[in-house]
Phi, psi and omega in degrees: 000118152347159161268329177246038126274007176272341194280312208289306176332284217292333174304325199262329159308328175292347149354286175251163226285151184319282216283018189305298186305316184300338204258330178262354167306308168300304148334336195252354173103028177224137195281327158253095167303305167321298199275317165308342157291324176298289177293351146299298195305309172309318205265358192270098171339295179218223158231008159288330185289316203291331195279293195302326144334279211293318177304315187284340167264325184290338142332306192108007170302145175281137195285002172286305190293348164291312192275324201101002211225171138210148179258145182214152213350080177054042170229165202254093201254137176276124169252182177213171205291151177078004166229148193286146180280119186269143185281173181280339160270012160279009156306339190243349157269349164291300177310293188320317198290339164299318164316345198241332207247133189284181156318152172064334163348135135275147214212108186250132221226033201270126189094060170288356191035223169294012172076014175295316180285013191239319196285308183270006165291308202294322186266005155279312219229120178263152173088024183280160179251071189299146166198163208211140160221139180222177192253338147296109192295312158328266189347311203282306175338305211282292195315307177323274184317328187271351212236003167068251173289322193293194186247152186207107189257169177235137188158164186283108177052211184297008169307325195294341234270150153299131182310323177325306192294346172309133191060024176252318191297125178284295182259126178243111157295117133236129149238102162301154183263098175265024171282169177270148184299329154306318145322348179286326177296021177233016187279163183292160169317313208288319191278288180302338209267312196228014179255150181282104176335321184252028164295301181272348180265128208238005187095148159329328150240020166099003193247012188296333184254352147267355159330289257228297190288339181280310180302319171281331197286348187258001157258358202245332112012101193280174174295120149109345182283182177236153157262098161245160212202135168291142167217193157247126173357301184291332186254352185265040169253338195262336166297306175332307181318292181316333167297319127352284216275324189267309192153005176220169204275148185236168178211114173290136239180061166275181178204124186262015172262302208273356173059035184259145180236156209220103168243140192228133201201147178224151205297121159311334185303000000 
Protein backbone atom coordinates (compact mmCIF):
# COMPACT_ATOMS: atom_id res chain seq x y z
CA UNK A 1 0.00 0.00 0.00
CA UNK A 2 1.01 3.11 -0.93
CA UNK A 3 1.24 6.24 1.56
CA UNK A 4 -1.22 8.12 -0.24
CA UNK A 5 -3.52 5.38 -0.65
CA UNK A 6 -2.95 4.78 3.26
CA UNK A 7 -4.42 8.71 3.50
CA UNK A 8 -7.32 8.25 1.03
CA UNK A 9 -8.55 4.93 3.64
CA UNK A 10 -8.44 7.17 6.56
CA UNK A 11 -10.10 10.02 4.37
CA UNK A 12 -12.54 8.28 3.39
CA UNK A 13 -13.18 6.49 6.64
CA UNK A 14 -13.43 10.01 8.20
CA UNK A 15 -16.54 10.05 6.48
CA UNK A 16 -18.41 10.73 9.10
CA UNK A 17 -17.81 14.10 10.94
CA UNK A 18 -15.14 13.91 13.89
CA UNK A 19 -17.10 15.73 15.66
CA UNK A 20 -20.07 13.78 15.53
CA UNK A 21 -18.38 10.72 16.67
CA UNK A 22 -17.27 12.77 19.62
CA UNK A 23 -20.25 13.81 20.49
CA UNK A 24 -21.84 10.17 20.45
CA UNK A 25 -18.73 8.62 22.25
CA UNK A 26 -19.59 10.90 24.71
CA UNK A 27 -23.02 10.61 25.13
CA UNK A 28 -21.84 6.55 25.69
CA UNK A 29 -19.61 7.57 28.92
CA UNK A 30 -16.32 7.87 27.45
CA UNK A 31 -14.64 10.03 29.07
CA UNK A 32 -11.76 10.60 26.70
CA UNK A 33 -13.73 11.05 23.61
CA UNK A 34 -11.57 13.11 21.43
CA UNK A 35 -8.95 10.75 21.59
CA UNK A 36 -11.17 7.68 21.02
CA UNK A 37 -12.20 9.23 18.01
CA UNK A 38 -8.74 9.90 16.63
CA UNK A 39 -8.04 6.09 16.97
CA UNK A 40 -11.25 4.90 15.46
CA UNK A 41 -10.71 7.05 12.67
CA UNK A 42 -7.41 5.81 12.21
CA UNK A 43 -7.92 2.17 12.62
CA UNK A 44 -10.82 2.30 10.36
CA UNK A 45 -10.65 0.89 7.01
CA UNK A 46 -13.48 2.34 5.24
CA UNK A 47 -16.59 3.81 6.86
CA UNK A 48 -19.05 0.51 7.00
CA UNK A 49 -15.52 -0.42 9.32
CA UNK A 50 -15.64 3.00 11.22
CA UNK A 51 -19.53 2.94 11.69
CA UNK A 52 -19.12 -0.80 13.28
CA UNK A 53 -15.99 0.03 15.20
CA UNK A 54 -17.71 3.20 16.74
CA UNK A 55 -21.43 0.95 17.44
CA UNK A 56 -19.23 -1.80 19.32
CA UNK A 57 -17.59 0.74 21.37
CA UNK A 58 -20.68 2.72 22.18
CA UNK A 59 -21.69 -1.17 23.32
CA UNK A 60 -18.82 -1.12 25.94
CA UNK A 61 -16.28 -2.91 24.35
CA UNK A 62 -13.18 -1.45 25.51
CA UNK A 63 -11.92 0.22 22.64
CA UNK A 64 -8.12 -1.78 22.60
CA UNK A 65 -10.89 -4.64 21.77
CA UNK A 66 -12.77 -2.94 19.12
CA UNK A 67 -9.54 -1.56 17.49
CA UNK A 68 -7.34 -4.68 18.17
CA UNK A 69 -4.15 -2.93 19.31
CA UNK A 70 -2.95 -1.22 22.48
CA UNK A 71 -0.21 0.98 22.86
CA UNK A 72 2.17 0.07 25.38
CA UNK A 73 5.36 1.33 26.51
CA UNK A 74 5.62 3.18 22.84
CA UNK A 75 4.61 -0.13 21.11
CA UNK A 76 1.13 -1.04 18.95
CA UNK A 77 0.73 -4.86 21.24
CA UNK A 78 -2.24 -7.01 19.51
CA UNK A 79 -5.10 -7.67 21.89
CA UNK A 80 -8.37 -9.86 20.39
CA UNK A 81 -11.60 -9.38 21.97
CA UNK A 82 -12.01 -11.72 25.67
CA UNK A 83 -8.30 -10.90 26.68
CA UNK A 84 -6.87 -8.68 29.38
CA UNK A 85 -5.74 -5.17 28.35
CA UNK A 86 -2.69 -4.43 30.13
CA UNK A 87 -2.86 -0.81 31.78
CA UNK A 88 -0.55 1.80 31.66
CA UNK A 89 0.81 1.47 34.94
CA UNK A 90 2.13 -1.61 33.97
CA UNK A 91 4.50 0.85 32.07
CA UNK A 92 6.58 0.93 35.30
CA UNK A 93 7.04 -2.85 35.80
CA UNK A 94 8.21 -2.96 32.34
CA UNK A 95 10.59 0.18 32.89
CA UNK A 96 12.01 -1.59 36.17
CA UNK A 97 12.32 -4.80 34.34
CA UNK A 98 14.59 -3.36 31.45
CA UNK A 99 16.77 -1.78 34.47
CA UNK A 100 17.24 -5.10 35.46
CA UNK A 101 17.96 -7.29 32.34
CA UNK A 102 21.12 -7.34 30.60
CA UNK A 103 22.12 -8.30 26.46
CA UNK A 104 21.70 -12.14 26.37
CA UNK A 105 19.27 -12.64 29.72
CA UNK A 106 16.78 -15.09 30.10
CA UNK A 107 13.61 -13.40 30.72
CA UNK A 108 10.40 -14.93 31.89
CA UNK A 109 7.60 -13.27 31.03
CA UNK A 110 4.58 -15.15 33.93
CA UNK A 111 0.61 -14.50 33.99
CA UNK A 112 1.76 -12.78 30.59
CA UNK A 113 -1.69 -12.01 29.22
CA UNK A 114 -0.97 -10.90 25.87
CA UNK A 115 2.84 -10.61 26.13
CA UNK A 116 3.29 -6.60 26.22
CA UNK A 117 5.58 -6.80 28.98
CA UNK A 118 8.09 -9.70 26.99
CA UNK A 119 7.38 -7.35 24.07
CA UNK A 120 8.63 -4.39 25.29
CA UNK A 121 11.63 -5.77 27.26
CA UNK A 122 12.71 -8.25 23.84
CA UNK A 123 12.45 -4.39 21.85
CA UNK A 124 14.79 -2.23 24.50
CA UNK A 125 17.27 -4.98 25.24
CA UNK A 126 18.84 -7.28 22.48
CA UNK A 127 19.53 -10.81 22.20
CA UNK A 128 17.23 -11.51 25.32
CA UNK A 129 16.13 -15.25 25.22
CA UNK A 130 12.48 -14.51 26.04
CA UNK A 131 9.85 -16.66 27.40
CA UNK A 132 6.23 -16.34 28.28
CA UNK A 133 3.30 -18.14 29.98
CA UNK A 134 -0.34 -17.41 30.84
CA UNK A 135 -3.07 -19.97 31.70
CA UNK A 136 -5.18 -18.48 29.17
CA UNK A 137 -5.25 -19.94 25.50
CA UNK A 138 -6.58 -16.47 23.36
CA UNK A 139 -3.97 -14.80 25.53
CA UNK A 140 -1.13 -17.06 24.80
CA UNK A 141 -2.13 -16.31 20.79
CA UNK A 142 -2.28 -12.96 21.32
CA UNK A 143 1.41 -13.21 23.08
CA UNK A 144 2.85 -15.78 20.12
CA UNK A 145 1.94 -12.72 17.60
CA UNK A 146 3.44 -10.14 20.08
CA UNK A 147 6.60 -11.48 21.29
CA UNK A 148 8.00 -12.41 17.94
CA UNK A 149 11.01 -15.23 18.35
CA UNK A 150 10.08 -15.76 21.58
CA UNK A 151 8.42 -18.68 23.43
CA UNK A 152 5.02 -18.89 24.76
CA UNK A 153 3.51 -21.54 26.69
CA UNK A 154 -0.43 -21.95 27.72
CA UNK A 155 -0.71 -23.40 31.64
CA UNK A 156 -1.11 -22.85 35.16
CA UNK A 157 2.12 -20.62 36.09
CA UNK A 158 4.98 -22.68 36.03
CA UNK A 159 3.57 -26.09 34.78
CA UNK A 160 3.76 -25.37 30.90
CA UNK A 161 7.53 -24.38 31.38
CA UNK A 162 10.50 -26.42 30.37
CA UNK A 163 12.38 -28.16 32.67
CA UNK A 164 15.67 -26.65 30.97
CA UNK A 165 14.74 -23.31 32.15
CA UNK A 166 15.14 -24.30 36.06
CA UNK A 167 17.49 -22.04 37.45
CA UNK A 168 18.36 -20.12 34.17
CA UNK A 169 16.17 -16.90 34.49
CA UNK A 170 17.80 -13.72 35.33
CA UNK A 171 14.57 -11.81 35.13
CA UNK A 172 11.10 -13.22 36.40
CA UNK A 173 8.34 -10.35 35.02
CA UNK A 174 4.77 -10.99 36.83
CA UNK A 175 1.73 -9.29 36.81
CA UNK A 176 -0.29 -11.75 38.69
CA UNK A 177 -3.95 -10.65 38.90
CA UNK A 178 -4.09 -9.11 42.65
CA UNK A 179 -7.55 -7.65 42.78
CA UNK A 180 -9.30 -8.85 46.07
CA UNK A 181 -12.61 -11.01 45.13
CA UNK A 182 -14.68 -8.84 46.44
CA UNK A 183 -13.63 -5.92 44.99
CA UNK A 184 -14.29 -7.41 41.30
CA UNK A 185 -17.92 -6.13 41.54
CA UNK A 186 -16.58 -2.17 41.68
CA UNK A 187 -14.07 -2.64 38.49
CA UNK A 188 -15.29 -0.60 35.74
CA UNK A 189 -17.58 -2.65 33.41
CA UNK A 190 -15.34 -2.24 30.42
CA UNK A 191 -12.91 -4.59 32.67
CA UNK A 192 -15.37 -7.26 34.56
CA UNK A 193 -17.74 -7.40 31.62
CA UNK A 194 -14.73 -8.28 28.94
CA UNK A 195 -12.08 -9.35 30.72
CA UNK A 196 -11.32 -13.10 31.73
CA UNK A 197 -12.28 -13.35 36.06
CA UNK A 198 -8.85 -14.90 35.96
CA UNK A 199 -7.10 -12.36 34.67
CA UNK A 200 -8.52 -10.05 37.37
CA UNK A 201 -9.24 -11.92 40.69
CA UNK A 202 -6.54 -11.88 42.90
CA UNK A 203 -8.24 -14.51 46.19
CA UNK A 204 -9.71 -12.68 48.98
CA UNK A 205 -6.95 -10.21 49.58
CA UNK A 206 -5.36 -10.03 45.59
CA UNK A 207 -2.51 -11.79 46.92
CA UNK A 208 -3.00 -15.55 46.22
CA UNK A 209 -1.55 -15.98 42.72
CA UNK A 210 1.50 -14.07 43.87
CA UNK A 211 1.79 -15.97 46.95
CA UNK A 212 1.93 -18.96 44.59
CA UNK A 213 4.46 -17.23 41.49
CA UNK A 214 6.68 -16.16 45.17
CA UNK A 215 6.79 -19.35 46.18
CA UNK A 216 7.95 -20.86 43.12
CA UNK A 217 10.55 -18.66 41.74
CA UNK A 218 13.45 -19.72 43.50
CA UNK A 219 13.58 -23.14 41.50
CA UNK A 220 13.30 -20.88 38.39
CA UNK A 221 15.60 -18.41 39.12
CA UNK A 222 19.73 -17.93 38.30
CA UNK A 223 22.30 -17.15 40.97
CA UNK A 224 21.83 -13.41 41.11
CA UNK A 225 18.36 -13.24 39.45
CA UNK A 226 15.46 -10.91 40.32
CA UNK A 227 11.62 -10.98 40.74
CA UNK A 228 9.44 -8.67 39.96
CA UNK A 229 6.21 -8.42 40.63
CA UNK A 230 2.92 -5.53 39.95
CA UNK A 231 1.11 -4.78 43.42
CA UNK A 232 -0.68 -2.15 44.60
CA UNK A 233 0.41 0.77 46.69
CA UNK A 234 -2.26 -0.52 49.58
CA UNK A 235 -0.91 -3.98 48.85
CA UNK A 236 2.87 -3.99 48.63
CA UNK A 237 4.10 -4.36 52.18
CA UNK A 238 1.89 -7.39 52.40
CA UNK A 239 3.96 -8.70 48.69
CA UNK A 240 7.14 -7.51 50.14
CA UNK A 241 6.15 -9.97 53.31
CA UNK A 242 6.12 -12.82 51.21
CA UNK A 243 9.02 -12.20 49.50
CA UNK A 244 10.49 -12.02 52.93
CA UNK A 245 8.86 -15.28 54.00
CA UNK A 246 10.29 -17.16 50.75
CA UNK A 247 13.94 -16.19 50.76
CA UNK A 248 14.29 -12.98 49.17
CA UNK A 249 15.21 -9.48 49.69
CA UNK A 250 12.42 -6.94 48.61
CA UNK A 251 12.38 -3.63 47.36
CA UNK A 252 9.30 -1.36 46.99
CA UNK A 253 9.19 0.85 43.62
CA UNK A 254 6.40 3.60 42.50
CA UNK A 255 6.58 5.78 39.80
CA UNK A 256 4.11 8.50 40.27
CA UNK A 257 4.27 9.05 36.16
CA UNK A 258 2.70 5.42 35.53
CA UNK A 259 1.06 5.63 39.30
CA UNK A 260 2.52 1.78 39.20
CA UNK A 261 3.80 0.39 42.36
CA UNK A 262 6.61 -2.26 41.82
CA UNK A 263 8.23 -5.07 44.58
CA UNK A 264 11.27 -6.30 43.15
CA UNK A 265 13.52 -8.75 45.38
CA UNK A 266 16.46 -11.15 44.56
CA UNK A 267 17.46 -14.49 46.86
CA UNK A 268 18.76 -13.50 49.85
CA UNK A 269 21.50 -16.68 49.87
Amino acid sequence: MTASHGRDIHTRAAATPPGELVARLRAAGCVFAEEEARVLVTSARSPAELTALLAARIEGVPLEHVVGWVSFCGLRIHVRRGVFVPRRRTEALAREAIASVRPGAVVLDLCCGCGALGAAVRAAVPDVELHAADIDPPAVACTRQNIGAGRAYCGDLYAPLPGSLRGRVDVLVANAPYVPSGSIALMPPEAREHEPLAALDGGPDGLDLQRRVIAGAGDWLAPGGRLLIETSERQASGTAAEFVRHGLTPRIVHSAEHDGTVVAGTPSR
